[in-house]
C-alpha positions as CSV (number, residue, x, y, z in Angstrom):
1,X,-20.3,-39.7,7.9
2,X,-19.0,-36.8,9.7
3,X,-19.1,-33.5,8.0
4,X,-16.8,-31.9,5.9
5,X,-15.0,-28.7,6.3
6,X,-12.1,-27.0,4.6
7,X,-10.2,-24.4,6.8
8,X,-7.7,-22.3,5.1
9,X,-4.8,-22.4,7.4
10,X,-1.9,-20.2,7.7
11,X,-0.3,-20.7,10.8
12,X,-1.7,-17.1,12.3
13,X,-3.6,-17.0,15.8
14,X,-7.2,-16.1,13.7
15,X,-6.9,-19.4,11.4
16,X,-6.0,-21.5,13.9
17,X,-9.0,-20.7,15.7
18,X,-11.1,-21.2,13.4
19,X,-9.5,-24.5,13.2
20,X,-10.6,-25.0,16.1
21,X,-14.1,-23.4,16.0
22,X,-14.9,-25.8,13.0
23,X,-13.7,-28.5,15.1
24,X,-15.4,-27.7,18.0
25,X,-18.9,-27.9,15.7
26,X,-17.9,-31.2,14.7
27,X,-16.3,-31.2,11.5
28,X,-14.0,-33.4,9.8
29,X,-11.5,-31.1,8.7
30,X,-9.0,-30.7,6.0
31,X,-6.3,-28.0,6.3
32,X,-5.2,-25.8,3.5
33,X,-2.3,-23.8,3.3
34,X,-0.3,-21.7,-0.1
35,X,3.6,-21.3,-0.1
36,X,2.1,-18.7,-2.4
37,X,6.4,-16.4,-2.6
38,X,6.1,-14.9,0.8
39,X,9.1,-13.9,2.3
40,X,9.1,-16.5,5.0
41,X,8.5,-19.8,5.3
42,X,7.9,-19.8,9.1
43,X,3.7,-19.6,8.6
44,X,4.0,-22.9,7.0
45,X,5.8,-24.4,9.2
46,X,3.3,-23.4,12.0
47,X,0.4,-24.3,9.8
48,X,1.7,-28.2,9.5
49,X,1.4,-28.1,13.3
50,X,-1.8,-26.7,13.7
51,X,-3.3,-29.6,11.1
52,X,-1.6,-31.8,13.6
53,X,-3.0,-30.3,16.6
54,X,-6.0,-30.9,15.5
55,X,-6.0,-34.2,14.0
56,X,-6.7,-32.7,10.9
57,X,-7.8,-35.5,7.8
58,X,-5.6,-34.3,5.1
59,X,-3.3,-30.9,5.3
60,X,-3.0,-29.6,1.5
61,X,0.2,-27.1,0.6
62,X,-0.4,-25.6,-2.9
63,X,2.6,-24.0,-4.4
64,X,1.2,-20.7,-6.4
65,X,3.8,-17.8,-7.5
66,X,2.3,-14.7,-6.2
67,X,6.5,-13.1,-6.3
68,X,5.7,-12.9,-10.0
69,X,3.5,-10.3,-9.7
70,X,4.2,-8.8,-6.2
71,X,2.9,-5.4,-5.3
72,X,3.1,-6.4,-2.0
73,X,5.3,-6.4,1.7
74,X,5.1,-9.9,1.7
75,X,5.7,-10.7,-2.0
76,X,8.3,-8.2,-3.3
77,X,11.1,-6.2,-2.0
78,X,9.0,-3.7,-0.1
79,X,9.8,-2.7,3.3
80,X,7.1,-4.2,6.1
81,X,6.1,-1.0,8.2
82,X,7.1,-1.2,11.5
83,X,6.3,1.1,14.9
84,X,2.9,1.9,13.5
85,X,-0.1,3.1,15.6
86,X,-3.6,0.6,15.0
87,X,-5.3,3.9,13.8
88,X,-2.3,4.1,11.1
89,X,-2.9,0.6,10.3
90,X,-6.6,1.2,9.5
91,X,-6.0,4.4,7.9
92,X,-5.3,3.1,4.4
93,X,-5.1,-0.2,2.8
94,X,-1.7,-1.1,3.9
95,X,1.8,-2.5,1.3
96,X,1.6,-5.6,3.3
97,X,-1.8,-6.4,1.4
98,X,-1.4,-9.3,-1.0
99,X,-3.6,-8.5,-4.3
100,X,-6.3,-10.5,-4.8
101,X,-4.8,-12.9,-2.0
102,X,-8.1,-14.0,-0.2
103,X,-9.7,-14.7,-3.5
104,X,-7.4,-16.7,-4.9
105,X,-6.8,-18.8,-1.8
106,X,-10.8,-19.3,-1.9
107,X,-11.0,-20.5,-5.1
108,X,-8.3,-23.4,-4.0
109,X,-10.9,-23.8,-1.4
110,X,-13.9,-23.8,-3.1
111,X,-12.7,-26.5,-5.6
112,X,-11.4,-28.6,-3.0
113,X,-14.3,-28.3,-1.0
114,X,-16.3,-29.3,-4.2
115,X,-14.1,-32.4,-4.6
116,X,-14.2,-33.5,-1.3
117,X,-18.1,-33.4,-0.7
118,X,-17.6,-30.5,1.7
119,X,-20.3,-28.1,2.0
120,X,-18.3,-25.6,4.2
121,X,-15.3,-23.5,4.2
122,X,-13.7,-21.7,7.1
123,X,-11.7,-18.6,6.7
124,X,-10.0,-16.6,9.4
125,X,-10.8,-12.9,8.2
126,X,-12.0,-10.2,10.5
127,X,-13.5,-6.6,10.1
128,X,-12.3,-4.8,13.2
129,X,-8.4,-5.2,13.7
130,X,-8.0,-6.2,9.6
131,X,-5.5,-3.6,9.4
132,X,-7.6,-2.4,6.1
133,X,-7.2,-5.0,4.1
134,X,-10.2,-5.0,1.6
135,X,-10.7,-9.0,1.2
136,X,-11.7,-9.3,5.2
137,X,-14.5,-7.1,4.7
138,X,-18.4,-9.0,5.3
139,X,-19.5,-7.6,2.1
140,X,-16.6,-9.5,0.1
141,X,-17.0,-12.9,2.0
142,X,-20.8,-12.8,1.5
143,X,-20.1,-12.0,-2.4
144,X,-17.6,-14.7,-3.0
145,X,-20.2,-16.9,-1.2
146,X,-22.9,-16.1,-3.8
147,X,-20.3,-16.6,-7.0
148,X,-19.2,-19.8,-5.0
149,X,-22.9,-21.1,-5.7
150,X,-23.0,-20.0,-9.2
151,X,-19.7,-21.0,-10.0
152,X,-19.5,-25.0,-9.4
153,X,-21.2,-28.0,-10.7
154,X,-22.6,-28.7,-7.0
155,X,-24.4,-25.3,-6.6
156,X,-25.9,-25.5,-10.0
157,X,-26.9,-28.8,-9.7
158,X,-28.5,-27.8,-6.3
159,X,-26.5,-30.3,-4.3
160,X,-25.7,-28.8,-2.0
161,X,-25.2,-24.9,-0.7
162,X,-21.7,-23.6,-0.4
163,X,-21.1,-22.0,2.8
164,X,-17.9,-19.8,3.6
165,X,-17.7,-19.3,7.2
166,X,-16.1,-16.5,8.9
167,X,-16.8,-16.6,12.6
168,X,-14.4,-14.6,13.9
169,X,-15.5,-11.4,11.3
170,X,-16.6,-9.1,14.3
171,X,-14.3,-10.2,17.4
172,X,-11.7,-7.9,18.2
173,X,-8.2,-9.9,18.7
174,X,-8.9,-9.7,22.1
175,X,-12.2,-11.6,21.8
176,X,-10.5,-13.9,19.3
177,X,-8.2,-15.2,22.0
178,X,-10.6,-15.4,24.4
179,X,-12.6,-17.9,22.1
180,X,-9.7,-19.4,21.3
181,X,-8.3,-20.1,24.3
182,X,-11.9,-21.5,25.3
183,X,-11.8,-23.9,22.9
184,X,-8.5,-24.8,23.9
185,X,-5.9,-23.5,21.6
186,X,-2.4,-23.8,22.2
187,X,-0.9,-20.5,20.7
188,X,2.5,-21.5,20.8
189,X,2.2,-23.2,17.5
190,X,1.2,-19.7,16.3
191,X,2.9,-17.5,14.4
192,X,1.7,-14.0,12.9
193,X,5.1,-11.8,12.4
194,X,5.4,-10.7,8.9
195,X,9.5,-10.0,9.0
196,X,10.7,-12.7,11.1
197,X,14.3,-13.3,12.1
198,X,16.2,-16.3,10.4
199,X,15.5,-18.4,13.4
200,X,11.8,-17.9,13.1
201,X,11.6,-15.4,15.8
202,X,8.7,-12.9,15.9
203,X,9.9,-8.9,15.0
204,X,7.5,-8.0,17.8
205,X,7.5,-4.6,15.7
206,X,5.7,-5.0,12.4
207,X,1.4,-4.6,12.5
208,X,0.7,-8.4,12.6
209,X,3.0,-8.7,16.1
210,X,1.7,-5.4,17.1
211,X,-2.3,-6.3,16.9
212,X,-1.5,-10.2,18.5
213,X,0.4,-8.4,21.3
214,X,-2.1,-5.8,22.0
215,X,-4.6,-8.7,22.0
216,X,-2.9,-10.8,24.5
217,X,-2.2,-7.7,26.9
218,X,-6.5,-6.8,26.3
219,X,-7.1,-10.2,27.0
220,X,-4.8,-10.1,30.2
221,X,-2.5,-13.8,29.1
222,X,0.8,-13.9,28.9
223,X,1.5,-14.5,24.8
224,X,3.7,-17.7,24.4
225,X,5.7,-17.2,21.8
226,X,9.2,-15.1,21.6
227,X,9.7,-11.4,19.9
228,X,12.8,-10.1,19.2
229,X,11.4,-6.8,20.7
């Protein structure tokens, strides 16, 4: 039996290659993606395609309320920043954070993981363009990988060992592309803005469109998908 790997799957340009790391490494693997109150329902429509691109054995949407508590850019009515410098982006822990976002979305994974047989979890984070975002950080993946193993039946038992990969944690989005496009990505079913237009179109303006364009022009290839700006 081929193994088993959850990949948590928004629809961005990071987890949709590390769809397609954990597919080039031979896993079986099972999308997972959260219509979790974000202002747009584009990342999920990009998400279904990426599970499709890559032949993906199940493609899970779990509907969880985040709107309820907001706090957040992507949750509440906060303005997204826009026009902002990468060293402003990193310079505090920006309103486009999601509280506790990461860790929740884990802990879907984790139990599906556990349900599934799956020793392995794939996450998209990264510590160098993260835009400050506490929950990409290595020290938080490796600590939700410890309480992963002390916090199910399977890593009690001694089953098996829980394992949350995060291979893109220290490429820059340059060197994320370049993998990506290596292992054959089709960007065009990305998408990253976090303020879209109604027809789906990318701001080109806000710190998620900024960072992906910056990374394509690093990277030297053309970026496939449309901006407003």
């Amino acid at each position: 039996m081929a193994k088993r790997a959850v990949v948590l799957t928004s629809g961005g340009l990071d987890s949709t290659t590390v769809a397609a790391v954990a597919k080039n490494e031979g896993y079986d693997i099972y999308c997972l993606s959260f219509n979790y109150g974000q202002r747009h329902k584009q990342e999920l429509l990009s998400a279904k395609k990426v599970a499709q691109y890559f032949g993906a054995k199940d493609h899970l949407v779990i509907d969880i309320d985040m709107k309820v508590i907001g706090g957040s850019a992507l949750t509440a009515n906060i303005e997204v920043p826009k026009h902002r410098e990468e060293s402003e982006m990193s310079k505090d822990i920006p309103v486009t954070y999601v509280p506790a976002r990461n860790t929740i979305f884990l802990s879907y994974a984790l139990a599906y993981a556990e349900v599934l047989q799956a020793d392995d979890i794939f996450i998209g984070v990264n510590a160098i363009d993260y835009s400050g975002y506490p929950d990409c950080r290595p020290e938080y993946i490796s600590a939700f990988e410890k309480m992963a193993n002390l916090a199910t039946k399977v890593g009690v038992e001694g089953t098996t060992h829980l394992k949350i990969h995060a291979p893109l944690q220290d490429l820059s989005k340059k060197g994320i592309i370049e993998l990506g496009l290596r292992l054959g990505v089709d960007y065009s079913i990305t998408h990253s803005c976090y303020d879209p237009a109604p027809d789906g179109k990318s701001c080109g303006e806000c710190d998620s469109c900024l960072l992906r364009k910056h990374g394509f022009e690093q990277a030297g290839v053309a970026d496939p998908i449309e901006y407003i700006v």
